[in-house]
C-alpha positions as CSV (number, residue, x, y, z in Angstrom):
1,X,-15.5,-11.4,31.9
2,X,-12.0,-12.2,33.3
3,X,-8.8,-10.7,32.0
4,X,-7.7,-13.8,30.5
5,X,-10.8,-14.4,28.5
6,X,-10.8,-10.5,27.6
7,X,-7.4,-10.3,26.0
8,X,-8.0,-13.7,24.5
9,X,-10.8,-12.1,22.1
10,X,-8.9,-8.8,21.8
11,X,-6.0,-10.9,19.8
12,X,-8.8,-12.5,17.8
13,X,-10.6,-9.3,17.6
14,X,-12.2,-8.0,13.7
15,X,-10.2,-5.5,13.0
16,X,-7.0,-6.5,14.1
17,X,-5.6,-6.1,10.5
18,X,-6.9,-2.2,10.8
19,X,-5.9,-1.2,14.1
20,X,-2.8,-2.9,15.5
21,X,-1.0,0.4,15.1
22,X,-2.8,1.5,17.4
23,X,-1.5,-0.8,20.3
24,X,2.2,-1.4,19.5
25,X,4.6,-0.1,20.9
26,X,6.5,1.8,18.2
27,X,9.9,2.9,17.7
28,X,10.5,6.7,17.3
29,X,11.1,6.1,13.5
30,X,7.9,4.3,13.6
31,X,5.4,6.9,14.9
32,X,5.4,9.3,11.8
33,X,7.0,9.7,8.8
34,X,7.6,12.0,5.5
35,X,8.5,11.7,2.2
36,X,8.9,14.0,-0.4
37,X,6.8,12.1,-3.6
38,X,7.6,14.7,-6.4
39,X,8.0,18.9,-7.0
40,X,4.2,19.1,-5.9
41,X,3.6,17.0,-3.0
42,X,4.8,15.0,-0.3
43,X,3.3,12.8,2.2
44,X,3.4,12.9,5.8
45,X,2.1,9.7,7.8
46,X,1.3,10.1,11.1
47,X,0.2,6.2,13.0
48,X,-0.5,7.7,16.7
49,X,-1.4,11.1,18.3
50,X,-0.9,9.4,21.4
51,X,2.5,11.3,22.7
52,X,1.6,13.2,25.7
53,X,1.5,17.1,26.6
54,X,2.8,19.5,25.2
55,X,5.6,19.8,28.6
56,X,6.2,15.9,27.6
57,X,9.3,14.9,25.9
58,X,8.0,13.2,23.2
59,X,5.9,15.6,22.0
60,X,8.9,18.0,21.8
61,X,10.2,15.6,19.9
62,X,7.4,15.1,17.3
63,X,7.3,19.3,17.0
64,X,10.9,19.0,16.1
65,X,10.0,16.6,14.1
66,X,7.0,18.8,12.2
67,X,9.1,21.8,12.6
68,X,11.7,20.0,10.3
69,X,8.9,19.0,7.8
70,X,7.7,22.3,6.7
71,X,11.3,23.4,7.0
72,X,12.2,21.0,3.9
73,X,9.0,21.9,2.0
74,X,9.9,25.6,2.6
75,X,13.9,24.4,1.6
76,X,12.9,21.9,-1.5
77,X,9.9,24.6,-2.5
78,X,7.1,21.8,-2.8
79,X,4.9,24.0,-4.9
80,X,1.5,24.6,-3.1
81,X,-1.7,23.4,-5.2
C-alpha cells in the first residue's frame, strides 16, 4: 500500500469520530482537565498518556498539574464516598 493511499483511508477511517484525540496535536489546556462538579465529586479528564518520561518536560508538567488537583480536593474538602 503506498503512503498516499494509506493516509487516504486513515481520514476516512470508522472510528474517526472516537479516536481523533488520539492524533491531534493538543494544546497544553487541551491534554487534561478538572472540574470540581459539586461538595462530593469532581471530574478529572485525561485525552492522552502520551507525554514522555518521567525526565521529560511535559510530564513534569502534567505532575504539576495532578499535584495541583489533589491539592484543591484536599483545599475545597471534596468529601470521599
Amino acid at each position: 500500500m503506498s503512503y498516499s493511499k494509506y493516509y487516504e483511508r486513515f481520514r476516512a477511517r470508522h472510528s474517526k469520530p472516537f479516536d481523533q484525540i488520539y492524533y491531534a496535536d493538543l494544546n497544553y489546556d487541551q491534554k487534561y482537565s478538572f472540574q470540581k462538579i459539586d461538595s462530593l465529586s469532581g471530574l478529572l479528564t485525561i485525552h492522552s498518556f502520551s507525554m514522555g518520561n518521567e525526565s521529560s518536560a511535559e510530564h513534569k508538567e502534567y505532575a504539576k498539574f495532578l499535584d495541583s488537583v489533589f491539592t484543591k480536593i484536599k483545599e475545597n474538602k471534596i468529601a470521599k464516598r
